[in-house]
KOLVEXRO-733554 format. One record per residue (C-alpha): chain; x negated, y negated, z negated. Coordinates in steps of 0.2 Angstrom, whole numbers, plus 2048, in hexadecimal, padded with zeros to 3 digits. Example, Ala and Ser with C-alpha at 12.3 -4.5 7.8 and 13.67 -1.06 7.14 Angstrom:
// residues 2
   cadena     u     v     w
        A   7C2   816   7D9
        A   7BC   805   7DC
END
This chain:
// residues 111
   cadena     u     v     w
        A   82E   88E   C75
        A   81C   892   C6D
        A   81E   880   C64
        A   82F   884   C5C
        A   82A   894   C57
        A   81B   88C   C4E
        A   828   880   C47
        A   834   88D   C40
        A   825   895   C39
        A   81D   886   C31
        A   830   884   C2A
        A   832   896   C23
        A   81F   893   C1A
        A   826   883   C0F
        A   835   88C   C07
        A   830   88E   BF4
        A   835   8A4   BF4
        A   830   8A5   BE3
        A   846   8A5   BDE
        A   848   8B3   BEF
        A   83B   8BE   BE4
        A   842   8BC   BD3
        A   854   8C2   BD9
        A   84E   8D0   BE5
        A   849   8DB   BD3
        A   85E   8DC   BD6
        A   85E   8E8   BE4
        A   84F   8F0   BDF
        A   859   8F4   BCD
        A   868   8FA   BD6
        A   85D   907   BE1
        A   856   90E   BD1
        A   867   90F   BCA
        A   86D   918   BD8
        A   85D   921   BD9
        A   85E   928   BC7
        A   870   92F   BCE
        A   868   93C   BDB
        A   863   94B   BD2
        A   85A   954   BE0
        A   84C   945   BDE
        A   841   94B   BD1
        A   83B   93D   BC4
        A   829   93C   BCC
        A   832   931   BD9
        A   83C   929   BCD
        A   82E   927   BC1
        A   824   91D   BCF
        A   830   913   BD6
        A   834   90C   BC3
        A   81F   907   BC2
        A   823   8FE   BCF
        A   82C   8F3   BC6
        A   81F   8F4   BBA
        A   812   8ED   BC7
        A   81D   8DD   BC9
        A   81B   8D9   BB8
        A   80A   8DE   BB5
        A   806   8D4   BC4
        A   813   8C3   BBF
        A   808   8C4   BAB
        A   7F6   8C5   BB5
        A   7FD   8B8   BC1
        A   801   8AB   BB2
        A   7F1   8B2   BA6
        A   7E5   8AD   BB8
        A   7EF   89C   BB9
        A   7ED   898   BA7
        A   7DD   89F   BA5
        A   7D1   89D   BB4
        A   7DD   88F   BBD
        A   7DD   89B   BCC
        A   7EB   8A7   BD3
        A   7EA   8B7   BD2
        A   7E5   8B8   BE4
        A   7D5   8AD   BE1
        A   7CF   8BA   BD2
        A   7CB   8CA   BDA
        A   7C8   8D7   BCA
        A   7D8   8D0   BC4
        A   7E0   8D4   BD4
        A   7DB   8E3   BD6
        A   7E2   8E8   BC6
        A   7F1   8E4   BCA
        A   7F0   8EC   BDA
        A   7EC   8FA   BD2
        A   7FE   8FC   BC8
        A   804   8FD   BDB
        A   7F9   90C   BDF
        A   7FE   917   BD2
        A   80F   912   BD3
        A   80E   917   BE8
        A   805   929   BE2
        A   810   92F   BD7
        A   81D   92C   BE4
        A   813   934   BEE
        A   80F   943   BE3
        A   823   944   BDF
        A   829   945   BF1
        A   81B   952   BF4
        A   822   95E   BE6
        A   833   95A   BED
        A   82E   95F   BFF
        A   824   96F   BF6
        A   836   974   BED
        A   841   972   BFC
        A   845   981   C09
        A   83D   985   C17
        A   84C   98A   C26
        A   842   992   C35
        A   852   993   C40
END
């Protein structure tokens, strides 16, 4: 059992993902469209859910300036990565910040 799980994991670890991320900006675009539809969600959350599509290709151009210019991944070049990173924080606060102004707005029922 322990050995075919090792297997099925050895398997899953070879498979080139790089085609499963390019087409999963498909679903993500369609929950943005769908998301701009609600009107009760104010455009903080919809603001920060678009930077994180800006992240992803902040974080594919620092990706290919690290291979190009230092031969390393982005992983291997840490100021880098954290620059990158940091597109992903300010995309997660102002989610943040939006769903707390939409909690503040909403009506408190005491029933």
């Amino acid at each position: 059992m322990n050995d075919l799980f090792l297997k099925y994991m050895e398997k899953l670890g070879s498979i080139d993902n790089t085609l499963l991320f390019a087409v999963s900006i498909i679903p993500y675009f369609i929950f943005l469209f769908y998301l701009y539809k609600i009107k009760s969600i104010n455009n903080f959350v919809k603001t920060g859910f678009c930077l994180t599509v800006l992240f992803v290709l902040i974080t594919i151009l620092v990706s290919i300036f690290t291979l190009n210019y230092f031969g390393k991944t982005l992983v291997e070049v840490d100021f880098l990565h954290g620059l990158a990173e940091s597109f992903l924080t300010l995309s997660d606060f102002v989610i943040l910040f939006g769903f707390i102004r939409l909690l503040n707005t909403l009506e408190v029922n005491n029933s």
